[in-house]
C-alpha positions as a printed Julia matrix, in Angstrom:
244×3 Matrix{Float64}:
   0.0    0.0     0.0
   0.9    3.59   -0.53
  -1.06   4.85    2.03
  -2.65   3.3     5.27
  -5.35   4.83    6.75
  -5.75   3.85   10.33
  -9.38   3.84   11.87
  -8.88   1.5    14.52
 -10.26   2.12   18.09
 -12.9    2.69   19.94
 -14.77   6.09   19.51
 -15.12   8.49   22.37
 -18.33   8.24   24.25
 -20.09  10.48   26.21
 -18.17  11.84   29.23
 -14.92  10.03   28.05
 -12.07  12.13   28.89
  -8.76  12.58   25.95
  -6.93  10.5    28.45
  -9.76   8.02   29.11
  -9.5    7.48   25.2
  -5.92   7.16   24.85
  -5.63   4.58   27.35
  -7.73   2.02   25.34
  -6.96   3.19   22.35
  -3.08   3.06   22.34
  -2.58  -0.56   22.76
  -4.7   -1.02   19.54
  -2.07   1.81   18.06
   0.77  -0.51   18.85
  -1.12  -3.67   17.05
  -1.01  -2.04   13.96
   2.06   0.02   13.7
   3.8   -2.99   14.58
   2.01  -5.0    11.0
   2.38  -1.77    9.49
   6.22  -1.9     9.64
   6.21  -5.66    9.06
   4.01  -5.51    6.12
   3.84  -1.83    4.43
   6.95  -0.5     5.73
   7.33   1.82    2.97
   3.64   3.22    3.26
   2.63   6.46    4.51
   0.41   6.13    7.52
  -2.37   8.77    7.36
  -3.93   8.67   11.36
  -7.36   9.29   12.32
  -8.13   7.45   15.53
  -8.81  10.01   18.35
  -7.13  11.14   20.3
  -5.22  12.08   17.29
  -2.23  14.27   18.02
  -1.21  11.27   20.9
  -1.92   8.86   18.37
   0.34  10.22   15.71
   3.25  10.75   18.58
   2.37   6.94   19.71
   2.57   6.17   16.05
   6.37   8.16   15.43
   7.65   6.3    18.31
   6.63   2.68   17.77
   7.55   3.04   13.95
  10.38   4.64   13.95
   9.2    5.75   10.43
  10.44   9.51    9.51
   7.9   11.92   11.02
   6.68  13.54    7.41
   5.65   9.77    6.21
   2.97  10.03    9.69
   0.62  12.71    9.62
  -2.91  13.03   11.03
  -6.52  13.69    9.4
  -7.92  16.94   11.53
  -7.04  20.15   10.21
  -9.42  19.35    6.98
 -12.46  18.2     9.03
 -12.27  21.08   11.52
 -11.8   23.68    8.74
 -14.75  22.48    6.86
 -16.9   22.51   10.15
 -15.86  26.17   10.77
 -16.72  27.05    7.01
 -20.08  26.11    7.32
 -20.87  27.47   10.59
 -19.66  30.93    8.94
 -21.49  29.68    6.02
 -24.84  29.38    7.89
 -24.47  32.97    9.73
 -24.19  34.65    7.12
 -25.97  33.2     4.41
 -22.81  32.71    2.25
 -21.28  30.23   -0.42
 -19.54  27.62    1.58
 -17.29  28.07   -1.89
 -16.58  31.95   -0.95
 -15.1   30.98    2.35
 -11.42  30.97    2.87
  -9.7   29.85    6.67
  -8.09  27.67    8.29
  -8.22  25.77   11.81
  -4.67  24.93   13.81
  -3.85  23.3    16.56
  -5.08  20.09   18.48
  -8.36  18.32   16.85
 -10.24  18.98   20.3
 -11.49  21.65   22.5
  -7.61  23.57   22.11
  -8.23  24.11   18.26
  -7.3   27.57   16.89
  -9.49  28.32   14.04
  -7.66  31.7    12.44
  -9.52  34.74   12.71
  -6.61  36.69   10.82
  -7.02  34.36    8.12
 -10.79  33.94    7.68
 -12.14  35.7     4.3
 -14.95  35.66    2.25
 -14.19  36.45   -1.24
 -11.67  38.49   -0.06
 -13.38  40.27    2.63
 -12.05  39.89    6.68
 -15.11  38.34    8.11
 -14.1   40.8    11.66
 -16.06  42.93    8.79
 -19.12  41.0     8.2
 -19.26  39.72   11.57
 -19.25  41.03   15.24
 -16.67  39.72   17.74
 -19.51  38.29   19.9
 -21.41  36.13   16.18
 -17.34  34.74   15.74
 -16.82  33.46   19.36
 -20.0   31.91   18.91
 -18.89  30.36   15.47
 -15.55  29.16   17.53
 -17.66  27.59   20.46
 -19.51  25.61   17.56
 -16.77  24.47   15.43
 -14.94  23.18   18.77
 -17.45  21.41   20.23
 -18.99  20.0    17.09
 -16.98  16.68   17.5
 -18.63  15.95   21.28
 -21.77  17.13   20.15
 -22.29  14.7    17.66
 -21.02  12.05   20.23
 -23.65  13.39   22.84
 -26.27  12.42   20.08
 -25.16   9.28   18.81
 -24.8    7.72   22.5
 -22.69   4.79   21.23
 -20.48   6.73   18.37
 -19.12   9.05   16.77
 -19.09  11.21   13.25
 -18.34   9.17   10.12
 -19.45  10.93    6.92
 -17.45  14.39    7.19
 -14.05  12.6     8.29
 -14.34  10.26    5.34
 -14.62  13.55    3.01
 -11.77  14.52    4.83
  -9.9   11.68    4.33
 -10.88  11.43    0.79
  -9.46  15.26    0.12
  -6.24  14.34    2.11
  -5.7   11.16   -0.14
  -6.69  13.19   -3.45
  -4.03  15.49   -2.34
  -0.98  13.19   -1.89
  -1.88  11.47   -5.18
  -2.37  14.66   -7.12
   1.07  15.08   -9.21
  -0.29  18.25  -10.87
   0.14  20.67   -8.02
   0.83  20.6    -4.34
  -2.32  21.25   -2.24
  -2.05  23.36    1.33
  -4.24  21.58    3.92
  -4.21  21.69    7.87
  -2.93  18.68    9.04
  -1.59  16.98   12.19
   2.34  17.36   11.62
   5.59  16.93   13.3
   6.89  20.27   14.22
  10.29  20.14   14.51
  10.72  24.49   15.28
   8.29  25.54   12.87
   5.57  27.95   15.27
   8.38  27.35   17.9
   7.75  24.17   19.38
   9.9   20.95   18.88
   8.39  16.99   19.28
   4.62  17.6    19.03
   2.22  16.77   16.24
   0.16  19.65   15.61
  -2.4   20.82   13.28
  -0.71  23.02   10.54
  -0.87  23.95    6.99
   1.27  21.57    5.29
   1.78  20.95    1.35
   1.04  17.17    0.92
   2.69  14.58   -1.6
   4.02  11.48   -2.33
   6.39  11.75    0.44
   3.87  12.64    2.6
   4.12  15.91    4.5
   6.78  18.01    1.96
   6.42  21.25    3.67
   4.98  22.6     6.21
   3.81  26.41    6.09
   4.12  29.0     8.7
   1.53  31.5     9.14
   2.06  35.23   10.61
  -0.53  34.62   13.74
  -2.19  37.77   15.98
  -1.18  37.54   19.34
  -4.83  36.2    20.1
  -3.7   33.36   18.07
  -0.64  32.76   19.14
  -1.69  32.55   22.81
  -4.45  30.29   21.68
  -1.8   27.57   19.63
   0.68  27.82   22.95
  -2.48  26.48   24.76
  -3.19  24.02   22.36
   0.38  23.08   22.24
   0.53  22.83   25.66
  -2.39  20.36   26.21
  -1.27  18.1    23.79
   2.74  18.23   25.46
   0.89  17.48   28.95
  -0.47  14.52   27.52
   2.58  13.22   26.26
   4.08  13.57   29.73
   1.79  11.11   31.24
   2.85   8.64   28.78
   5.77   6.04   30.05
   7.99   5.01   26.86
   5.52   6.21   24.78
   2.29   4.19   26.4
  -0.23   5.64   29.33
   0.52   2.98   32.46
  -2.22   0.8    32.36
């Protein structure tokens, strides 16, 4: 395979906690990076099983694959969430809509303000501060929402878009495609051994660059956060693996 998509685990129920998650779902993590390496090794593994930045980091360090051939499916989902929830408020072309969502795919996302347009128009101009942190609330806690609803589940049709536009974009050899993605920063936005969502230009060789955006201070404050939550989680790891 050229790319491996990895789905396995249990979805987050109602009240789970990110750390509740990880702890089931990283032994499953381990199963299959382990038949990854043994029968793909040359794949790129393309991550969606929550709680994704952990399980890309889990992924890194049981593969020992180079970090731009691991990358997770977030970014894409939670940008096309915040799109429509503009979308809806004002009554606009999803198609009109340019942004972009950073960070962790959780509660510590950073959809960018700065960066949202539509057609070419700063939606702080279209839209009061108190309509966007609205919009914000919504796009962050669409994930749990759904959960809340299903009871015993979690969303399916929107990630598999996602997933779709990711794949499209690695196979594409026309041009290179920017989408927010869970990457391995390695100094890029400052921080060193964390998978975080960023833009990144996908290909072949999986993550080929990864793009740094001039952030307001708002923003920036907002990523360190994100950053933050994700590092804390690592640190209650032991070799790589929550004590069980």
């Amino acid at each position: 395979s050229d790319i491996i998509v990895v789905t396995a685990g249990i979805s987050r129920k109602p009240g789970m906690s990110r750390l509740d998650l990880l702890k089931v779902n990283q032994g499953i993590i381990k199963t299959v990076c382990k038949k990854i390496i043994r029968y793909a090794p040359k794949s790129l593994i393309l991550m969606v099983t929550n709680p994704l930045d952990l399980m890309c980091h889990l992924a890194l360090k049981v593969t020992h694959l180079k970090p731009e051939r691991i990358f997770g499916m977030a970014g894409v989902l939670d940008t096309a969430r915040f799109k429509y929830f503009i979308s809806r408020e004002l009554n606009a072309s999803l198609d009109d809509i340019q942004t972009i969502v950073l960070g962790s795919h959780g509660e510590e996302m950073v959809p960018l303000i700065s960066h949202t347009t539509v057609s070419g128009t700063p939606i702080l101009r279209l839209l009061s501060s108190k309509q966007i942190s609205k919009i914000v609330k919504k796009t962050r806690q669409a994930g749990a929402e759904i959960v809340a609803y299903l009871k015993d589940g979690s969303a399916c049709f929107a990630p598999a878009a996602s997933i779709v536009e990711m794949i499209k974009a690695i196979k594409d050899s026309e041009g290179k495609r920017i989408l927010p993605v869970s990457a391995y920063l390695e100094g890029e936005y400052g921080y060193r051994d964390v998978y975080c969502g960023v833009p990144v230009k996908l290909g072949k060789g999986g993550v080929e660059e990864k793009i740094e955006l001039k952030l307001s201070k708002k923003e920036e404050r907002d990523l360190k956060r994100s950053v933050e939550a994700t590092k804390k989680a690592i640190g209650s790891l032991n070799n790589g693996f929550v004590k069980q």
